[in-house]
C-alpha positions as CSV (number, residue, x, y, z in Angstrom):
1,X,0.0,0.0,0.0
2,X,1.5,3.5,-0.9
3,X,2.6,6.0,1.8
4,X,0.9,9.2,3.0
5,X,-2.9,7.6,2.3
6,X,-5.6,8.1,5.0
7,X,-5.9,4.4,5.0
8,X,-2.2,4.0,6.4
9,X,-2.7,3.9,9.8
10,X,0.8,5.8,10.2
11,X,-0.1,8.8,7.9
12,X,-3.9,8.7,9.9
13,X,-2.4,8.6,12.9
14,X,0.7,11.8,12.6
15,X,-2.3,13.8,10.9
16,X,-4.5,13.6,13.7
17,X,-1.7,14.1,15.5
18,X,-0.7,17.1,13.7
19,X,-4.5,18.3,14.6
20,X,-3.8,18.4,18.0
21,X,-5.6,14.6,18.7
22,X,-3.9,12.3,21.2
23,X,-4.1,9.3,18.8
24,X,-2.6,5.7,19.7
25,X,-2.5,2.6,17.8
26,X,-4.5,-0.2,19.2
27,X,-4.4,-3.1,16.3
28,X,-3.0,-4.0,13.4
29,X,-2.6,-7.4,12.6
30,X,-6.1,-8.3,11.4
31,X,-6.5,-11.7,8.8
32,X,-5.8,-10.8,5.2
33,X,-9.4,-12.1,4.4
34,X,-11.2,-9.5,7.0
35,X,-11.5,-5.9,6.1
36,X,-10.1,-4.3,9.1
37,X,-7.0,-3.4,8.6
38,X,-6.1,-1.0,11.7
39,X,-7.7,0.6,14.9
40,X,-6.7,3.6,16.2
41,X,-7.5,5.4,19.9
42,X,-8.4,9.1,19.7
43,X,-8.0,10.6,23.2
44,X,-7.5,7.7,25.4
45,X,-8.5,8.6,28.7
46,X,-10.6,11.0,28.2
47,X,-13.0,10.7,25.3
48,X,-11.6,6.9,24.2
49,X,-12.7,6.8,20.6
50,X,-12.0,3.5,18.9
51,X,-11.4,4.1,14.9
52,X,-11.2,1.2,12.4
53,X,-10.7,1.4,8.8
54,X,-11.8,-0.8,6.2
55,X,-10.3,-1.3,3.4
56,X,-11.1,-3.4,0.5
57,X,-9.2,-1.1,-2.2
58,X,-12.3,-0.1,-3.7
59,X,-14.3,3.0,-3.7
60,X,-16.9,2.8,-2.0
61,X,-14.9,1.0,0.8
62,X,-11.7,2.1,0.7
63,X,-11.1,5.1,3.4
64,X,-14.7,3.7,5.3
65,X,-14.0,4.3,8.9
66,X,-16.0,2.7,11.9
67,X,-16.0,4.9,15.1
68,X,-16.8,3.7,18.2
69,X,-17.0,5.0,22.0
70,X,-20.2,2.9,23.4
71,X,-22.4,5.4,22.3
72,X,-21.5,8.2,25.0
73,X,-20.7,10.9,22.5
74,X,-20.7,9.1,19.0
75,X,-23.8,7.4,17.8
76,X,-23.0,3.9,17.8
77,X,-22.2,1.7,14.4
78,X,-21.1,5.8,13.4
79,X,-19.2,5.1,9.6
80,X,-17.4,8.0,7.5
81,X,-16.1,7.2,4.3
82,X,-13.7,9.6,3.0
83,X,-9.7,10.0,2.0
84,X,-9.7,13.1,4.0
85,X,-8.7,13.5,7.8
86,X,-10.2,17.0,7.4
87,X,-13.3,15.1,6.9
88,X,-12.4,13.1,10.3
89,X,-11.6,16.2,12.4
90,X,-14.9,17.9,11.3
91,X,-17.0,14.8,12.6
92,X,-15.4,14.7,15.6
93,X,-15.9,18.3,16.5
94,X,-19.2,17.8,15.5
95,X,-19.5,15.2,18.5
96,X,-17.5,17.2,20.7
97,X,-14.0,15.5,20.5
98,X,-11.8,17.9,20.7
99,X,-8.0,18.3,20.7
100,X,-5.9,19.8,23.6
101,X,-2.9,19.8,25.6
102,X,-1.2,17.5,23.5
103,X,2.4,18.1,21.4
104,X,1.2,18.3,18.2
105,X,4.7,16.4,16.8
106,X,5.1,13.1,18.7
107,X,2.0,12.7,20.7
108,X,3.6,13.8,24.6
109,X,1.9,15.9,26.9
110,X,3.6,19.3,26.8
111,X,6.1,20.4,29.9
112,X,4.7,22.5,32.5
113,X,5.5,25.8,33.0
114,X,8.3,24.9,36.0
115,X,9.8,22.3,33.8
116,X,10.0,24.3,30.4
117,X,11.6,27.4,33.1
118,X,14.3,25.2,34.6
119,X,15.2,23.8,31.1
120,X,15.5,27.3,29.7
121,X,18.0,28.1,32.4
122,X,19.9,25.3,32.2
């Protein structure tokens, strides 16, 4: 599969990531004959939304995304089918997942104040 396609779960995940989304792997190794290929965890912690994509190569199933958080802020059996993660963040703003307090490169939580003052000084 080529790189930097929405149904890589690298490239999903760094462009959530890039967002401002906490985002985690949780599974990859699904059977070549089921159409899983990858889940994803969007804010673990604090919203936990569970993201899997299908992905038969085909349109209209290739980029189909499942979303799941037992219903408490996403309808459940929730699908989007897109190539664009703009098209991700927008539903999940719609549902009131929202990004914060994350570093937007690599996925840490960002120093406090104290730490970021004695680094600085050195």
């Amino acid at each position: 599969m080529p790189k930097n396609k929405i149904t890589t779960q690298s490239y999903f995940i760094k462009k959530l990531r890039d967002s401002g989304y906490y985002t985690d792997r949780v599974y990859s190794r699904y059977n070549d004959d089921d159409p899983r290929k990858w889940t994803v965890v969007i804010n673990p912690g604090t919203d936990s939304v569970f993201v899997t994509c299908r992905d038969n190569g085909e349109w209209p199933y290739r980029g189909l995304y499942e979303f799941g958080d037992n219903g408490l802020k996403i309808p459940r059996g929730y699908h989007i089918n897109t190539e664009s993660t703009e098209v991700v963040t927008k539903h999940l703003h719609e549902f009131n997942v929202l990004p914060g307090g994350i570093n937007n490169n690599d996925g840490t939580e960002q120093q406090s104040q104290k730490k970021a003052e004695r680094t600085t000084k050195g």
